[in-house]
N, C-alpha and C positions, 0 to 999 in steps of 0.2 A: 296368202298366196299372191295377189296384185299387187301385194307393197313389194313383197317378193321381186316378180316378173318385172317391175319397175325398175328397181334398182338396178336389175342383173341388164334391162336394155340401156340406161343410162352409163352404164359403167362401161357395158361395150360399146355407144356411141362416144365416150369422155376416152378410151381408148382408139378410138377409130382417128377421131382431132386431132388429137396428138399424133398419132403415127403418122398421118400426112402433116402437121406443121412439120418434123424432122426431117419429111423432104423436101419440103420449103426452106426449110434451115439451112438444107446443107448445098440448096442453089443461091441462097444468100453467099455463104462461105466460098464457095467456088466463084463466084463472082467478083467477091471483096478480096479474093487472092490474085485475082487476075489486073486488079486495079491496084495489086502491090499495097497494099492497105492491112501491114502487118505491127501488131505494137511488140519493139522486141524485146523488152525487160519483162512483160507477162509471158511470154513464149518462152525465155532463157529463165524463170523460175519454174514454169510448170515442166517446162523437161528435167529440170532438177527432179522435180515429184514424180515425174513415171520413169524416171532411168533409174540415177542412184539412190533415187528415194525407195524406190520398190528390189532393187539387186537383189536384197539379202533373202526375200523371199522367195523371188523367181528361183534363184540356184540353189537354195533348199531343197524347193519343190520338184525340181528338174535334176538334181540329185534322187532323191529318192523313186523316183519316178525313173530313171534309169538302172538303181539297180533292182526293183523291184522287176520291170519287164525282162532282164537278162534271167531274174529268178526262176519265173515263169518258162521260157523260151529254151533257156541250155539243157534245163533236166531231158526236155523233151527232144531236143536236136540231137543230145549226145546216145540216148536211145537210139534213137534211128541213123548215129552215126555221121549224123551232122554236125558236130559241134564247131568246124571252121565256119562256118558261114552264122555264130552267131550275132559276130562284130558288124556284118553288112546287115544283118536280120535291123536290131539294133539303130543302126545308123539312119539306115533309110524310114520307118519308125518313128526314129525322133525329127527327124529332116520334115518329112513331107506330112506330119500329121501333131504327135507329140507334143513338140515342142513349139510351134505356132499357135496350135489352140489351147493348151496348156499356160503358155504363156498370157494369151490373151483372157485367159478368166481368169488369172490372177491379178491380171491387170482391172479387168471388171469390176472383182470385187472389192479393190483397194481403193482403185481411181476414177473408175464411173461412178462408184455409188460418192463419193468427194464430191466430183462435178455437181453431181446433183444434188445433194445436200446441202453447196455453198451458195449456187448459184439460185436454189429454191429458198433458201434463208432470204438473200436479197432479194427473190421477188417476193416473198411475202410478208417485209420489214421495207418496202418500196425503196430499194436504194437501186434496183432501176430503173425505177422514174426520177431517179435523183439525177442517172447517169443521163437519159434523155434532155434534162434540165440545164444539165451542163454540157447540151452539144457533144455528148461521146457516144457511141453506136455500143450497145452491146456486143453487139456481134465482131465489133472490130476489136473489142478492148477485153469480154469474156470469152468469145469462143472459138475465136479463130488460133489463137494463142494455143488455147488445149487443144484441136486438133492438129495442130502441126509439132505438137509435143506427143502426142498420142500416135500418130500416125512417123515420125523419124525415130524414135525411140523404142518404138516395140520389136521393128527389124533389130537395131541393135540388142537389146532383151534376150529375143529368140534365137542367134547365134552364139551366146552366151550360155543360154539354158542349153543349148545340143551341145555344146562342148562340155560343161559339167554332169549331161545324163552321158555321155559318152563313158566320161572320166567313172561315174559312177559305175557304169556299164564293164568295165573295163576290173577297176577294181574286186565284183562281184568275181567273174570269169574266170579271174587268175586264184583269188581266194579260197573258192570253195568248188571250182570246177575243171581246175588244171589247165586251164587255156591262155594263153601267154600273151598279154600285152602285144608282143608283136605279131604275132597271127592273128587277133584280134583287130588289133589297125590296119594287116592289111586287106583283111575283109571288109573294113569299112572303106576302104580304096577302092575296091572292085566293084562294090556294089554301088557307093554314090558317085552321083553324075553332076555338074556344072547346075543340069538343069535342075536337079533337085534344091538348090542352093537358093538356085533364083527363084521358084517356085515358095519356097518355105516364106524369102523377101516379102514377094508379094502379099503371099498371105495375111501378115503380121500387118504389113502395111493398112492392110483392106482393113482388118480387124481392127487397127487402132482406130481407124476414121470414124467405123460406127459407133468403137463405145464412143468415143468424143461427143458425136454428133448425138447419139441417146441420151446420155448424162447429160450433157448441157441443153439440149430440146426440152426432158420432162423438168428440170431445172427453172426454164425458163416458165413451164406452163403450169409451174405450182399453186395453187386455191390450197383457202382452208386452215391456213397458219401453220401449227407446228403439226400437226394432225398430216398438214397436207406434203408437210416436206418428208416425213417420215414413209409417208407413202407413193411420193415419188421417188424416193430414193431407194425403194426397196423394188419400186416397178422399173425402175432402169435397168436394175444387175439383174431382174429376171429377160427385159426383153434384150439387154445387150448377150445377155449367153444364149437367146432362143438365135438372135440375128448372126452370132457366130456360128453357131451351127447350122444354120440352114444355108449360109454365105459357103463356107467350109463344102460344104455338099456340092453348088454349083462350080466352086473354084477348081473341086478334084474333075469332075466333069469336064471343066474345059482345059485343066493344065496337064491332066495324065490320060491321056488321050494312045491307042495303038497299043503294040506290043511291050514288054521288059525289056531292058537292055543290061542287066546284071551280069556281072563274068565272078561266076563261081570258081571257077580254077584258080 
């Protein structure tokens, strides 16, 4: 039972470390950007790896994920009579919630758990201390790079995925529920707003930074050899999905704020 209790408080103080080095990390990052201190051939490969490296999955996902939720949603609308507003039901749906954190954990678990696994490879095979040797900053040359591939990349992603859960959406509707393409889009007219658009940005934005920042922090802080990369790589895609959602929480808090503005008519 004390070897026990032992362990479980070393693993929450070996967790508690790391969680504040990540925010040391990412005032490092925010510093080394402000000093214009960006290497751009690591940046334009790793946004290769989170845009059209990941597509084919994101619009799978966000395919099915749209027309599963019309599934759900039209049986029930057209009961009650609603069946026009399932295009705006839908839309906003995918807009303000969907498709930003949807995207973002596919992003998670494709390309944080990457971060962390390459960048814990090299710490725990020392290349870098190879890199400190040769005068290059990690931070400048690993991680600054994947967050600004992480964080421009997954707004793009996300608009992408709303458009194909849309399309998906769309198709479901007309298939198997008689609702027509263009009633359907123009309930998706009525009901999203500019601000939902910019609101959805932000999000994806916010979310890329942190998987960035988790992925390459437990990366960086890996012990233990191969034992150890396995198990930061496995502790990053869990805390980059707790830190989206709990982000996701305070973001709806402060961007949807007041009344609806939807025009059902």
């Amino acid at each position: 039972m004390n070897q026990s209790k032992i362990a479980k408080n070393q693993g929450l103080e070996n967790w508690t470390k790391r969680s504040l080095s990540a925010l040391f990390l990412a005032g490092q990052i925010l510093w080394h950007l402000l000093h214009g201190r960006i290497h751009k051939r690591n940046t334009l490969e790793q946004m290769w790896l989170v845009g059209p490296g990941s597509l084919g999955l994101t619009l799978v996902t966000a395919a099915f994920v749209g027309m599963v939720f019309t599934i759900q949603v039209a049986r029930e609308f057209i009961y009650f009579g609603a069946g026009s507003t399932v295009g705006g039901v839908l839309s906003i749906s995918l807009t303000r919630e969907l498709a930003p954190v949807l995207t973002a954990m596919v992003i998670a678990g494709r390309v944080g758990s990457a971060f962390a696994a390459e960048i814990g490879t090299m710490r725990v095979t020392e290349q870098i201390d190879a890199l400190y040797i040769l005068k290059t900053d990690p931070v400048d040359y690993l991680v600054t790079p994947r967050l600004l591939a992480c964080t421009l990349m997954l707004p793009i992603l996300t608009i992408l995925s709303l458009l194909t859960g849309l399309i998906g959406g769309i198709f479901i509707a007309n298939s198997f529920y008689n609702i027509s393409p263009s009633l359907f889009i123009k309930s998706s007219r009525n009901f999203l707003h500019v601000w939902d658009i910019i609101s959805a940005m932000i999000k994806s934005g916010t979310f890329g930074a942190l998987i960035a920042i988790i992925g390459c922090n437990w990366g960086l802080t890996t012990t233990g050899g191969a034992k150890g990369v396995g198990i930061s790589t496995t502790t990053a895609v869990v805390m980059s999905t707790l830190a989206i959602f709990a982000t996701n929480f305070f973001l709806d808090l402060l961007l949807f704020q007041g009344t609806g503005q939807a025009n059902i008519n």
